[in-house]
C-alpha positions as CSV (number, residue, x, y, z in Angstrom):
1,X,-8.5,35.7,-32.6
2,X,-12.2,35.9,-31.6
3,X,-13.3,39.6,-32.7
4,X,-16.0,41.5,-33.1
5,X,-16.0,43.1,-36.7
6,X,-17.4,46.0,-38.5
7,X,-17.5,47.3,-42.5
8,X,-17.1,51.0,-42.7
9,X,-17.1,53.2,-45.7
10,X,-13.4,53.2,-45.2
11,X,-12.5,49.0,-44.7
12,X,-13.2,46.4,-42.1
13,X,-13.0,47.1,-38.3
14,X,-11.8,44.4,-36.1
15,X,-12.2,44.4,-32.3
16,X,-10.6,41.5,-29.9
17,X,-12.8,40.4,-27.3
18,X,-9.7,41.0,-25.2
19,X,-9.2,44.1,-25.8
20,X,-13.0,45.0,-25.1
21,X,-12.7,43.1,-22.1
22,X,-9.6,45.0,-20.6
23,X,-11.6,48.2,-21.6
24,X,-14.8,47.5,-19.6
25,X,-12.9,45.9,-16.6
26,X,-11.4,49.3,-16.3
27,X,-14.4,51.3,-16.8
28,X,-15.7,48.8,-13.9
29,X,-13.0,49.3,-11.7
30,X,-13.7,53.0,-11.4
31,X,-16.9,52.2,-10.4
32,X,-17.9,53.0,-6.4
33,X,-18.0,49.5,-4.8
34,X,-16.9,47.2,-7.1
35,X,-13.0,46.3,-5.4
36,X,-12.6,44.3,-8.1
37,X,-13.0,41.6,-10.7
38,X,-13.0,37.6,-9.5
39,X,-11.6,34.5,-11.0
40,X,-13.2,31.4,-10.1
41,X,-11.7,27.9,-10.0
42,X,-14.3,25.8,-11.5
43,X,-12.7,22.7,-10.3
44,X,-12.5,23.7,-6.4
45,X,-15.1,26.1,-6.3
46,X,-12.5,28.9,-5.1
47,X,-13.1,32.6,-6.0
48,X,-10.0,34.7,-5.8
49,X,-9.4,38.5,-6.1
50,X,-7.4,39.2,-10.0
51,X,-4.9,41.7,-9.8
52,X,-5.1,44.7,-12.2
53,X,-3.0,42.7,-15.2
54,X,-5.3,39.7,-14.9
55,X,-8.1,41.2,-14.2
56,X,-9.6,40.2,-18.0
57,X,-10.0,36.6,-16.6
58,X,-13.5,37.6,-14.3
59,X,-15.1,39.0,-17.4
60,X,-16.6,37.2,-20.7
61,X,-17.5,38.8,-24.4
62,X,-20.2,37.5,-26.2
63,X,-20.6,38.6,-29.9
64,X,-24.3,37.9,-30.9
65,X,-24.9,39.0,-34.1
66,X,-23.6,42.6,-34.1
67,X,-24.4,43.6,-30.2
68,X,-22.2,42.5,-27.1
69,X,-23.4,40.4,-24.0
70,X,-21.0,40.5,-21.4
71,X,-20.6,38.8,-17.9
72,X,-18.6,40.3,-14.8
73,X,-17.2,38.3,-12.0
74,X,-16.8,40.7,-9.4
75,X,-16.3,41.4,-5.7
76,X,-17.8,43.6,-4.4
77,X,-17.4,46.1,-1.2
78,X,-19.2,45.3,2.4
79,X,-21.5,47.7,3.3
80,X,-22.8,48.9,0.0
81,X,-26.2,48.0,-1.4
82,X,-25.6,45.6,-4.3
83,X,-28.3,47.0,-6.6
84,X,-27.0,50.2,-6.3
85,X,-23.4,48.7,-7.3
86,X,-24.9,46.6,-10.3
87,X,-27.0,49.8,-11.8
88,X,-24.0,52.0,-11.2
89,X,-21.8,49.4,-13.4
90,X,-24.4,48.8,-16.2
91,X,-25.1,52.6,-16.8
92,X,-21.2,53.0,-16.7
93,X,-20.2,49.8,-18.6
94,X,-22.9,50.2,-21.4
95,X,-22.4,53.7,-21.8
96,X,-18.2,53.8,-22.4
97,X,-18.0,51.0,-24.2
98,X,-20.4,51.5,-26.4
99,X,-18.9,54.6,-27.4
100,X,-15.7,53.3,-27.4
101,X,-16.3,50.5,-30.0
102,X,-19.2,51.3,-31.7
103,X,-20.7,48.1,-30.8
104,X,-24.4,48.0,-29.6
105,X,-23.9,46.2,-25.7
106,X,-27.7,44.0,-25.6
107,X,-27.1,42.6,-22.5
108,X,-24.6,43.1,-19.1
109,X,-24.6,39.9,-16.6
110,X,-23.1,40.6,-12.9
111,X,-22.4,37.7,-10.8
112,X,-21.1,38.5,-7.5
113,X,-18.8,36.2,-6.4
114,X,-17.6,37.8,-3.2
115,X,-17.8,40.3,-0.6
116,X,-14.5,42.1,1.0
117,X,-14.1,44.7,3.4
118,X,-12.1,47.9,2.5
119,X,-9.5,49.0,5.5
């Protein structure tokens, strides 16, 4: 189990990495642009859309020390500016789930790996 732990007054904390992962890939997923996370076949250089129960697959957690670096695989939605999509899911990202683990976030990686149009 790779987690992220913290002592409190009251005992240890201990976080998954899969369970922050699931967490940020749905704060992501509600953000405007992004249609959704990516999994990338290293060994034929394929990117494919995850569905919703896989989705934990396009993103990586990083425990440095005590703060979080974490990397997004994502597709995202043609016709939007891709700076204003990346912004949008750092702000969003760092914000929720640093409150929701406690867990200082130093640094948020977006690689887009695709482009799909929205019918």
């Amino acid at each position: 189990m790779r987690a992220s732990s913290m002592d409190t007054h009251m005992g240890n904390i201990a976080i998954d990495s899969e369970v922050i992962a699931q967490y940020a890939g749905a704060v992501a997923m509600e953000c405007f642009g992004i249609v959704g996370m990516a999994g990338v076949n290293v060994k034929d250089g394929l990117v494919k859309l995850l569905k919703m129960d896989s989705m934990t697959r396009g993103i990586r957690v990083t425990l440095n020390g005590h703060k979080l670096t974490l990397d997004f695989h994502v597709i995202v939605a043609y016709g939007v500016g891709i700076l204003a999509v990346a912004d949008n899911l750092i702000s969003n990202v760092k914000y929720k789930v640093e409150e929701f683990t406690g867990i200082e976030i130093e640094k948020i990686n977006i690689f887009v790996e695709g482009v799909r149009v929205i019918d």
